[in-house]
N, C-alpha and C positions, 0 to 999 in steps of 0.2 A: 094564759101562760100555764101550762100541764105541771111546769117542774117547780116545787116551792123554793128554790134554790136557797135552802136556810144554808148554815156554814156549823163545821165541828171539827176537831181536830181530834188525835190521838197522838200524843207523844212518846218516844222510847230513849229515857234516859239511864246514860251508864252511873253507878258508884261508884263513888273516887274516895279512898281512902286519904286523907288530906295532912295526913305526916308520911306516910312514904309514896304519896302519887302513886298511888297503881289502885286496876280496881277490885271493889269491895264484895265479898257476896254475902250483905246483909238486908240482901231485900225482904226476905219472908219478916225479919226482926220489925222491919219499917212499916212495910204495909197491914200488921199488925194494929199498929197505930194510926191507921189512916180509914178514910172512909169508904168501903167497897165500891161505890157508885162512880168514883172519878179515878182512884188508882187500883193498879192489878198487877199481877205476875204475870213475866214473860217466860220464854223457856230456859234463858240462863237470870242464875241468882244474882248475877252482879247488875241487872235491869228492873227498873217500877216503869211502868205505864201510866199515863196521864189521858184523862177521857174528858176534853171538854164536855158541858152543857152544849141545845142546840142554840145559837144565836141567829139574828140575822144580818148583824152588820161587821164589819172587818175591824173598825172601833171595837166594839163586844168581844170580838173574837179576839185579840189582842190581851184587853182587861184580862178572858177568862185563862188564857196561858202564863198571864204573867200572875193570877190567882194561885194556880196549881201549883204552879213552881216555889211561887212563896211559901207555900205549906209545906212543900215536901222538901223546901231547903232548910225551915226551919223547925222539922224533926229526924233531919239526917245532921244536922248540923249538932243535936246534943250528941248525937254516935260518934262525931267528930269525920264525917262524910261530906261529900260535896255531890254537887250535879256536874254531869257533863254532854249536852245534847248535841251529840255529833256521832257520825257514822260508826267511826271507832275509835275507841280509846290508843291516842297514841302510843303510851308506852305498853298497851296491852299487850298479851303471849297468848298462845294458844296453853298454855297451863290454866292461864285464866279462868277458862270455863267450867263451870258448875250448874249443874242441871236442878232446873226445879224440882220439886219433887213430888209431880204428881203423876197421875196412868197415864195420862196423855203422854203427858212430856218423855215418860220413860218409853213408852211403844213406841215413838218417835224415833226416841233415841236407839232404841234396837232394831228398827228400820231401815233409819239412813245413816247411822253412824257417825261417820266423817262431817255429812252435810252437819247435823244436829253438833257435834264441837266446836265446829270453825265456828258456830254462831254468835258471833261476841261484837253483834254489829248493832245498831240502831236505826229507826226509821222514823220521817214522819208521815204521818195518815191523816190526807182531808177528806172530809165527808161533805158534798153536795145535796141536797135535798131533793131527789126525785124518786117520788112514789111509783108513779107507773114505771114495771121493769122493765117493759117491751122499748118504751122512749129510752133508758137508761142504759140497754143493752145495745141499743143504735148509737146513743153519745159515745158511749166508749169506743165505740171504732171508730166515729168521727174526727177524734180529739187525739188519735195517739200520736198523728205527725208532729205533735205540740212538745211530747210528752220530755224529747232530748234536753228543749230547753230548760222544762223545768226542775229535770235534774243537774244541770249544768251550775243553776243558780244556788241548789240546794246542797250542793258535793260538799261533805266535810271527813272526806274519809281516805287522805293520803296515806297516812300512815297504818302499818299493817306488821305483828310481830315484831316492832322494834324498827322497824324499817320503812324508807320511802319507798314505796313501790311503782311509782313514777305514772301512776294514777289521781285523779282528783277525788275519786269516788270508787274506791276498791270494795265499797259495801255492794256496790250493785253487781261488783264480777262475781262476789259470792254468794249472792242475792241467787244470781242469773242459774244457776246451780241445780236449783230447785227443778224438779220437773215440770212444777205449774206455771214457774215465772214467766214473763213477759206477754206473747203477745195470746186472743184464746182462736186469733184466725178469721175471718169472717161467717156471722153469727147472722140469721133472720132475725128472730125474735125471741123473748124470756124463754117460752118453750124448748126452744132447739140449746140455747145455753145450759136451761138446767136438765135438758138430756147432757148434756159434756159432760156436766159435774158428777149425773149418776153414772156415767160411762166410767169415767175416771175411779169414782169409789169401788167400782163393780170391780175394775180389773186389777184392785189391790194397791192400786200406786196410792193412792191418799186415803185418808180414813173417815173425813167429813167435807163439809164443805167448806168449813173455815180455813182450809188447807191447798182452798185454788188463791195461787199467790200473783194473781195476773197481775200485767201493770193498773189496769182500771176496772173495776170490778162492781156489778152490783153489792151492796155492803151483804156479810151472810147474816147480822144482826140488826141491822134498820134499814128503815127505805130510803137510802142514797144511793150517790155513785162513790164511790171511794178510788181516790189515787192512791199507788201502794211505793211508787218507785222512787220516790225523797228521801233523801238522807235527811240524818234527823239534822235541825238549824238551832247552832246557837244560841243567834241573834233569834229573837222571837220574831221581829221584823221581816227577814227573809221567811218565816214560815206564813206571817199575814200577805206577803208579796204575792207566794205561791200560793193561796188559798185565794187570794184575788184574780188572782189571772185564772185559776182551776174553775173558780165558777165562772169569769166571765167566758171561757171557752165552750164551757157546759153551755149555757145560754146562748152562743153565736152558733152551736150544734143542733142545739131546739129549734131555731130557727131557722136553719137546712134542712131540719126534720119538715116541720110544721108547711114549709115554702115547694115539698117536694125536688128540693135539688139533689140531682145523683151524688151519689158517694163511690169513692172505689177507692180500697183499702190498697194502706203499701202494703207490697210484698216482704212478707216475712222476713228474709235475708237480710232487705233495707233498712227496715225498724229496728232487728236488732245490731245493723254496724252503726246505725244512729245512735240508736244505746249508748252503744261501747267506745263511740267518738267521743259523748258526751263526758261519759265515765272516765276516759280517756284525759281530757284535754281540762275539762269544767269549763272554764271564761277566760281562758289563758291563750287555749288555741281556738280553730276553727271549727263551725257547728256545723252539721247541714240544714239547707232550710229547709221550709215545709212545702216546696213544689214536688210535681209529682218525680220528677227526673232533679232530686236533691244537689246539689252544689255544695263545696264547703266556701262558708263566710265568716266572717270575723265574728266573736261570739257575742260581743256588744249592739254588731249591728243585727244580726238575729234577734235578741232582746228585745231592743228596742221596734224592729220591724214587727214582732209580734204584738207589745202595748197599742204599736198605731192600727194594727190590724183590727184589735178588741177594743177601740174606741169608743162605737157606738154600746156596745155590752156595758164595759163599763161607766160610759156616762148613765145609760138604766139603771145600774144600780145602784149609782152613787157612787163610784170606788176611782172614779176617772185618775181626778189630781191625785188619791191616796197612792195609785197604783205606778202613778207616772215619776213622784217622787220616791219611793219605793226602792224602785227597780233603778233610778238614777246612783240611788246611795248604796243600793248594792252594786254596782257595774262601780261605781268609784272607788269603795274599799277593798272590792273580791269579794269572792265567798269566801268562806272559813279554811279550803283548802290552803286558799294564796293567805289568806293571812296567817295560819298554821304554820309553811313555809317562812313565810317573813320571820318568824319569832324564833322556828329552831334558825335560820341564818344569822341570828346576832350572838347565839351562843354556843349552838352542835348540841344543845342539852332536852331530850323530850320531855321533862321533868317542865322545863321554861313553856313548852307548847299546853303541856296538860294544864298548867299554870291558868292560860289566855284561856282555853275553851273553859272551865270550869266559872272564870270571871265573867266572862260573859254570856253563860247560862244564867248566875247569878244578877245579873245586873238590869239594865234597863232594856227597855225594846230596842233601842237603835243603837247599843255598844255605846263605846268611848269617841268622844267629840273628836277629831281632828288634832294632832299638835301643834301646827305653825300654819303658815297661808302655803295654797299648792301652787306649784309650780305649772301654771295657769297652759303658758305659751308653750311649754316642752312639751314636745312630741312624744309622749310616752310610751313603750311598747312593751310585751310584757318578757321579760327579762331584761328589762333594764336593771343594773347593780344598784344604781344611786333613787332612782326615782320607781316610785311603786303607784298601784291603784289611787286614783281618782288625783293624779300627778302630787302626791304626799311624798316628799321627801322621805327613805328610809332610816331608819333610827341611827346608822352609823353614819349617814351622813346631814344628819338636821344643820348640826352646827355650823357643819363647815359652809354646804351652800345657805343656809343666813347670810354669812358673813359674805361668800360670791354675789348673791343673787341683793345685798346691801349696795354693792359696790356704782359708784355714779359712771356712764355711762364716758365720760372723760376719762375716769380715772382707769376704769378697764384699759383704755386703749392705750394711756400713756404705761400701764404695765408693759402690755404687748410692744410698746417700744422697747422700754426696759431688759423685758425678758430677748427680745432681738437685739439688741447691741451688746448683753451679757453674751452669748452665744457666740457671737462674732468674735467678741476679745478673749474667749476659752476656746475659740476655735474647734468647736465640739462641731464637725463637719461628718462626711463619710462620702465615697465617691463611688459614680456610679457612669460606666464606662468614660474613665477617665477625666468625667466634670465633678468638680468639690461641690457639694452640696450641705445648706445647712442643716443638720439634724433638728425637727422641729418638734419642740415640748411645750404641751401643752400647760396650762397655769392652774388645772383643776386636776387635784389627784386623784387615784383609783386606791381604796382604802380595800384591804382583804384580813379580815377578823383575825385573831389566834387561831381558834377552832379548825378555819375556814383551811390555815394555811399549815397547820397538823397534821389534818385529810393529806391537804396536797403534796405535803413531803413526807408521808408515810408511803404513799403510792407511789412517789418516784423513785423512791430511795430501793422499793421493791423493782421497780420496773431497772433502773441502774443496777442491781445486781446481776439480774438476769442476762443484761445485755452485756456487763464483763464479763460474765461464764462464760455465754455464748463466744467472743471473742478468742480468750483466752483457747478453747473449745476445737473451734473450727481451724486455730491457726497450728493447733496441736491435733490432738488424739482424733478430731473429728469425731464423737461419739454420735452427737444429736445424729448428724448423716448416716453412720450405720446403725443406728437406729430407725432410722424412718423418717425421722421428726423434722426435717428438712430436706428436701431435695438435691442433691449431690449439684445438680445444675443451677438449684438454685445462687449456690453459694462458691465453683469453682468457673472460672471466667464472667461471673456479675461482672456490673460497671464499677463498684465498690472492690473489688477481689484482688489486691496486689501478691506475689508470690514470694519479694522480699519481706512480709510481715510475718513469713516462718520461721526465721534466723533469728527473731528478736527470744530472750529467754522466756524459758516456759514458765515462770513466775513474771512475768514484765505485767505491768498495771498497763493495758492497753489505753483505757481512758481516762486520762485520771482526771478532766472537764467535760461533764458530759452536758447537755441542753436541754429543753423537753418544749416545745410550745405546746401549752395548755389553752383552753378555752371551757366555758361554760356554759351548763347545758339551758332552758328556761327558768330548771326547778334549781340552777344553783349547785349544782355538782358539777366538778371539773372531768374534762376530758382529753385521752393526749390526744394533737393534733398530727404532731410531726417528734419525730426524735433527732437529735442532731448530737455527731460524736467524733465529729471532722474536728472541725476549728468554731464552736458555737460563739456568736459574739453578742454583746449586750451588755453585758455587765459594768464597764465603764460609763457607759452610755447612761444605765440605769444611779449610777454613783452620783451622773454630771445633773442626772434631773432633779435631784433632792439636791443640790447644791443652788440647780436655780431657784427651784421654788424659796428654800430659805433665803435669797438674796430676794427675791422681786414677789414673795406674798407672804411676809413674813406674821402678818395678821393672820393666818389660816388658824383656825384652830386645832392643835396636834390631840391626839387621842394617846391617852394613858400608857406608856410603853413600848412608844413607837419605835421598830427597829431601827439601827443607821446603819444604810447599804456601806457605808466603805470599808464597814469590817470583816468587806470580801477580803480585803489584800492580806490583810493577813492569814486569813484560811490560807488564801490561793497560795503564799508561797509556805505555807507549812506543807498544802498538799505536793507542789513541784519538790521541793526536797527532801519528803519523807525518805525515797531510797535512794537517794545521791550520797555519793562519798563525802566523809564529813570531812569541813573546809574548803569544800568545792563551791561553786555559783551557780547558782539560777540565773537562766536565760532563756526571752523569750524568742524565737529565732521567726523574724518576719519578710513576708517579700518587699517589705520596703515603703517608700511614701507613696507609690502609684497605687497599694492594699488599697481594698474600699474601704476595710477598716482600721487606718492607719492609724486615728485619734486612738482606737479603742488600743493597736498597740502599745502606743508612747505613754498613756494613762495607766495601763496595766502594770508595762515595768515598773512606772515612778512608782507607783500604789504601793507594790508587792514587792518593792528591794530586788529587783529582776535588771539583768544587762538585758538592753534591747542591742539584737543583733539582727544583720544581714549577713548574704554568703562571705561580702568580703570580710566581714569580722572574724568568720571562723580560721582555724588551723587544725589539722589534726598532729602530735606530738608526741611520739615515743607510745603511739598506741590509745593517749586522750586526747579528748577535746579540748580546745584553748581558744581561750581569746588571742587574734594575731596582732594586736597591738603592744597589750601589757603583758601578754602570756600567761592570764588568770586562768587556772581550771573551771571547766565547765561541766558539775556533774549530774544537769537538768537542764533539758531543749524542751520547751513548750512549745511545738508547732503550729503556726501563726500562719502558712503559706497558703497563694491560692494557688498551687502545682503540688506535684508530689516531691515529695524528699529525694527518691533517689532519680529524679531532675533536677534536682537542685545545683548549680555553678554558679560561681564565681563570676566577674570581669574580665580575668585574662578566660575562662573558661574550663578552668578547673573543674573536675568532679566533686567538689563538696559534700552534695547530697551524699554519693558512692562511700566518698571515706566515712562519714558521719555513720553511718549505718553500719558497716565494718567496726566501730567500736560501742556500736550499743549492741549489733552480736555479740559482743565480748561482755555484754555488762559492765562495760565502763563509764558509760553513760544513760542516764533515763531520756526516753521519748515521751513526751507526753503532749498532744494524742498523738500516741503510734499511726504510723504507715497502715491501710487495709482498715481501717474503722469505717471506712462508708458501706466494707458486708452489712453493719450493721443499722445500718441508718438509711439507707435508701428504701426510698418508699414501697415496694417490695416486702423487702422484709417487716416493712411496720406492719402486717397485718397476723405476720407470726409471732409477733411478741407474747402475748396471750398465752399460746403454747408455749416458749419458752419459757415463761416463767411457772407455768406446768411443770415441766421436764424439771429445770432448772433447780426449782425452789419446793417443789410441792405444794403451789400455793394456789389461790386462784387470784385473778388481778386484782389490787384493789382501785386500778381507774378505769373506767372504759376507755378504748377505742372508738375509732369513727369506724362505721360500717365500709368496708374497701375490698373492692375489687379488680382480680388481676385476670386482665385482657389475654396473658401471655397460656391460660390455662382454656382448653377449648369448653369445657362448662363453665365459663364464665363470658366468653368474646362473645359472641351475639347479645347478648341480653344489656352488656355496654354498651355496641356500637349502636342497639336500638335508644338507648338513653341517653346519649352524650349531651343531650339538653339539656337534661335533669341530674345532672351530675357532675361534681369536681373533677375533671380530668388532673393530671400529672406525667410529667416523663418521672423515669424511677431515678434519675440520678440527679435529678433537678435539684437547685437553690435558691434561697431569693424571692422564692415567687416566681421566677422565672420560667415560660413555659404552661404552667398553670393557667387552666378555662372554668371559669364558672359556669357552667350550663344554664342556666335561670338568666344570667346575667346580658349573654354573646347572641353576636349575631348568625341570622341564619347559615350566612356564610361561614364563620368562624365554625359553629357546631359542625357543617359540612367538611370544611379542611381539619378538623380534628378528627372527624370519623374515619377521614381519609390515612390520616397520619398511623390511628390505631392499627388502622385494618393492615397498614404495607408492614408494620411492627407490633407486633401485638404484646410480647414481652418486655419494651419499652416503656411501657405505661401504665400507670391505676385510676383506676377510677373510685372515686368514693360517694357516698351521698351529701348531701349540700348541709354542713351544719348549720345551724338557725343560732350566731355569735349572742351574746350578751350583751348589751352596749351602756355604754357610759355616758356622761353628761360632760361636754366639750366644749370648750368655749370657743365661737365664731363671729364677727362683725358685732363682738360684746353682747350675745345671748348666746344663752346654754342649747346645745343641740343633743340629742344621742347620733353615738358614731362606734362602731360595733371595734370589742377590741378583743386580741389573745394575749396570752401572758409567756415570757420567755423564762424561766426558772431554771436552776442549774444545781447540780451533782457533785463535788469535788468527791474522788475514789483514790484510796489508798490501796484497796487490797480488795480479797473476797469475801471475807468475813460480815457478820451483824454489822460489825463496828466500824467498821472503815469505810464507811458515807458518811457524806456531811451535807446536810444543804444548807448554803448559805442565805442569811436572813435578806436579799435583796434578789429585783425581779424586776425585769422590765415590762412594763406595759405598753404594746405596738396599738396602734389607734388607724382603723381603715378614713379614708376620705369618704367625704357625704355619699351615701349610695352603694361605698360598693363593700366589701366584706376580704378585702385583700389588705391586709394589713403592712406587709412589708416597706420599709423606706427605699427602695428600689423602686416601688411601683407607687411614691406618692404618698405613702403612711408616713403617721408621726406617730410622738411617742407622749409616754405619761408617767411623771413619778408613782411609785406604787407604794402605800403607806401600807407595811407589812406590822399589825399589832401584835407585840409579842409579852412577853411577863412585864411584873414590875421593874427588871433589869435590863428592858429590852432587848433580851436575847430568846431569841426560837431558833437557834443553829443545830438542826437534829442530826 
């Protein structure tokens, strides 16, 4: 055996200032105090270096990290400092950095600049024992198809500036920067390598050699091989992991060396979109493997296919079981990104995250034991809401499922009676081409944080501004159009575009309920899916679910300040009679019991102090609206139909709709949602929202969009009708779900008669990319399943102003059927009570 395969690490740890969390740049004070030979300066002051001894067992190596740390925790710890071994300090800033101060670091820094400030990252570095550089120079090329994994395992670097940057490992994008990083190409032998090095010095781009920052590298200071491309590991464990696997890959490479089996390096390009997948995704998404024509696979089973690959390695070494159990308790917990994530998700505070990585630099090799037993049999996947890594329950919902997952396997089912015969006798139905059907809710809720639901009604309430400009807007002055900002076509003859919605006045609150389906993305930030500003429904529905649950699982455990959805009703009729004549009535005016969502009418009125009316109920009188029974003034129509208003008649066949509209020209009456609101909500214009609230607000969005594309624009129609597999098709005036193809999902045929459909109409339809939902934990034949769901949340609008949105503390949560990702109760979806945690008062009505 040529190569001594001893083991060494280097560590780059940040300072944490440990009364205001942010970091520190008191390294030169520290390493003052410390021994030259194991810690050092790195180029920013806020980093100490950690230089193991050489060992030779992964035991050893272990002891000697969790040595170092203990020293240098406990003379940072009199400065009142902490550790934190992760890629980058979450709450860090680009102010942050402070440059050491020596020649190097400063010629550096007058060098590259920029590179040299952003530096506010960490890494770790193992070192392989191989003397001969000619063998070392060959392993490194052998070994880099490895190399995604082991960043993948190692990623602790989501956060950047204050921000998620929807990365696992944003150390490496900055890493990647470097003109020496990544790959050095294919190399002969030592020779020809350290010709590159002096090439490189010669032409001025680096100054020594310590400065080729390749992914694996002969070391410039001992006879190793050195990995360079790990973020730096919390858990000390995940660094023993990847220094196990790093040698045994080294040693399965000696032995293609030694055995003469050919090598052929990936192609440049490949290695580094392996990279950047890895950097990309961590263990959350997919990896590519290590063939030569890479595939992406699940990142677990990558993982794992690499341990069984290095078998025989690491049984030579000894490291077999170390490394098998390892890699198992990292793939159960995640790396440090996903658990990073998990911690800002119970609170929105980076403060709570710096918290978690500082602790578990500090602590033991394998982190914090487990809380409760895992949820063995669930399917887990990674953005599940309720269920996280190595199927652990997450902290907002430990208690609750105890108390489900307690539950005897009778006693489930006699709920599931329960909760079915409650349903029946509330008659909480909704119809769907004229069959009543049960609205079905499920007995396990969907719980969304304070924090969580802060985000989410800050961003609507911006996105509901924009779309009442817009409204208000187009049915007036038209600016956005002579400005550019919208296409004259897009918005005069749409399928949305009514031409009595100019008559109404130029102060009229066009929507004063407006809807948003929301969805969430892997890492946990929501997304709008759909906007709806017609007739949005849910809200009753959302009332009736927190009514079952309190009757039929009344053990659940409620969480501190749990909102109560029914005190929509009384928002909703503050916001219908905001500008009604005072002493007038609110009325919801609906098509009647044959509506789909008939319940949700009769429930709204009784809620909200609202007459539910039909055509025959109206009158019009001396210029107002009136009930024709009792001849009560009506000076608020909430629009509830599924036709237009000004279709709207009677039974002898009256013009109702007509007159009704004649006296909200007049201002005698509020519409509420006005005539013409679907310019704004067909799927069409969902993709210019973004810019309208540009235009609008001056702002920039604070939710994403889904990526969407429109057919009806000739740079965009080929490149959909080539994709219609891979993509959510839509009609633009579609509801319901209706119409709607999942490309991933349909069949050959289907993708074919959609493409067909596209191509004879091209401006009839969008296309979007396939969101990848969230899913929850559902209860089915009395076990928990995930079943991917979106969120209905709603707007109530007064006016234009900061001030006049509201969203109210209640929200529906629509639940897809096993398999598929269409949530709608049209198309087979149920629903889920949604435990909205707000203050001590239970109110978040923003």
């Amino acid at each position: 055996m040529a190569a001594e395969l001893t083991l060494g690490a280097e560590e780059e740890l940040h300072l944490i200032d440990l009364e205001r969390w942010e970091l520190s740049a008191r390294a030169p004070q520290l390493l003052s105090r410390l021994p030259s030979a194991s810690y050092s300066a790195e180029i920013q002051r806020t980093t100490v270096e950690t230089n193991s001894a050489v060992v030779r067992s992964l035991s050893d190596l272990r002891e000697e990290l969790l040595r170092l740390r203990k020293e240098l925790v406990a003379v940072a710890g009199r400065e009142g400092l902490g550790l934190a071994a992760v890629g980058t300090a979450p709450r860090s800033t680009f102010a942050d950095f402070e440059l050491t101060s020596t020649g190097r670091y400063g010629r550096m820094q007058e060098q590259y600049r920029l590179l040299v400030d952003e530096q506010l990252i960490c890494g770790t570095q193992v070192h392989v024992g191989v003397s001969d550089r000619d063998l070392a120079v060959d392993i490194a090329q052998r070994v880099a198809r490895e190399l995604p994994t082991l960043l993948a395992l190692s990623a602790s670097s989501p956060y950047w500036n204050g921000n998620d940057t929807g990365y696992s490992s944003i150390r490496t994008i900055i890493w990647q920067r470097w003109p020496t990083a990544g790959s050095t190409g294919p190399l002969a032998d030592a020779a020809e390598y350290d010709q590159l090095i002096a090439d490189l010095i010669e032409s001025g781009v680096i100054a020594d050699a310590k400065m080729a920052y390749f992914d694996v590298r002969p070391s410039s200071h001992a006879p190793t091989l050195e990995l360079r491309v790990c973020d730096a590991c919390p858990l000390v464990d995940d660094a023993v992991l990847i220094a196990g696997l790093f040698r045994a890959m080294v040693r399965a490479a000696e032995l293609d060396v030694e055995a003469g089996r050919p090598f052929r390096p990936a192609p440049a390009p490949l290695h580094r979109a392996a990279m950047w997948q890895a950097a990309r995704g961590g263990l959350t998404r997919e990896l590519p493997d290590s063939t030569p024509h890479p595939h992406p696979r699940a990142a677990a089973d990558v993982v794992r296919d690499l341990v069984r690959r290095l078998r025989p390695q690491l049984e030579e070494l000894g490291d077999w079981e170390t490394v098998t159990e390892l890699a198992e308790n990292t793939l159960a917990r995640g790396n440090s990104a996903d658990r990073q994530r998990a911690a800002f998700a119970e609170s929105g505070d980076l403060t709570d995250v710096m918290r978690l990585v500082v602790e578990e630099t500090h602590g033991s090799a394998a982190g914090q034991a487990p809380f409760g037993p895992a949820q063995r049999r669930y399917r887990s996947r990674a953005g599940d809401e309720a269920i996280g890594a190595g199927a652990q329950p997450r902290p907002a919902y430990r208690d609750l499922l105890a108390v489900v997952s307690g539950l005897p396997q009778e006693e489930l089912a006699h709920r599931t009676d329960v909760r079915d015969t409650w349903l029946a006798e509330q008659d909480v139905t909704f119809r769907v081409k004229g069959e009543e059907r049960p609205f079905l809710v499920d007995l396990v809720p969907r719980l969304v944080t304070r924090h969580e639901w802060q985000e989410l009604a800050a961003g609507l309430v911006q996105r509901a501004r924009a779309l009442e400009l817009f409204l208000r807007d187009v049915y007036g002055e038209q600016r956005v159009v002579a400005d550019g900002v919208v296409p004259r076509e897009a918005v005069i003859g749409s399928p949305g575009w009514r031409d009595e919605a100019r008559r109404l006045p130029a102060s009229a609150v066009r929507a004063a309920v407006m809807g948003f389906d929301v969805v969430r993305t892997e890492y946990g930030g929501w997304r709008v899916l759909e906007d709806n500003l017609r007739d949005p429904s849910g809200a009753a529905y959302a009332v009736a679910a927190r009514g079952l649950l309190d009757a039929v699982m009344p053990d659940l455990p409620r969480p501190e300040g749990l909102a109560h959805p029914a005190a929509v009703f009384e928002r909703l009729r503050a916001t219908l009679l905001r500008h009604a004549d005072p002493g007038s009535s609110g009325a919801l005016l609906s098509s009647g019991p044959d509506s789909s969502a008939w319940f949700e009418h009769r429930r709204l009125a009784e809620g909200a102090g609202l007459l539910l009316v039909t055509a025959d109920d109206l009158d019009v009188v001396a210029g107002r609206v009136v009930h024709r029974t009792h001849g009560r003034p009506i000076g608020s129509l909430y629009l509830r139909l599924d036709g237009e208003l000004a279709d709207l008649a009677d039974a002898a066949g009256r013009a109702v709709g007509t007159e009704v509209l004649e006296v909200a020209a007049a201002g005698r009456v509020v519409l509420a949602n006005a005539p013409g609101n679907g310019i704004a909500d067909d799927k069409a214009m969902y993709c210019r929202v973004p810019e309208l609230i540009g235009y609008y607000l001056d702002e920039r969005p604070l939710l994403e969009s889904v990526p969407t594309y429109r057919p009806g624009e000739d740079s965009e129609l080929r490149g959909v009708l080539e994709r219609v597999g891979e993509l959510v098709t839509k009609p633009v005036d579609g509801f319901g779900g209706e119409g709607v193809l999942i490309g991933p999902a349909a069949t050959a045929g289907e993708v074919a008669r959609r493409r067909a459909e596209i191509a004879a109409q091209p401006a009839g339809w969008v296309a979007q990319e396939v969101v990848a939902l969230s899913s929850a934990p559902t209860l089915d034949s009395g076990e928990l399943h995930p079943r991917h769901v979106d969120l209905r949340a709603f707007v109530h609008v007064t006016g234009t102003g900061a001030g006049d949105y509201r969203v109210p503390a209640l929200a529906l949560t629509r639940v897809a059927t096993e398999g598929s990702m269409v949530v709608n109760s049209s198309r087979g979806g149920g629903a889920k009570d949604t435990w909205i945690v707000a203050g001590p008062d239970g109110k978040v009505d923003r």
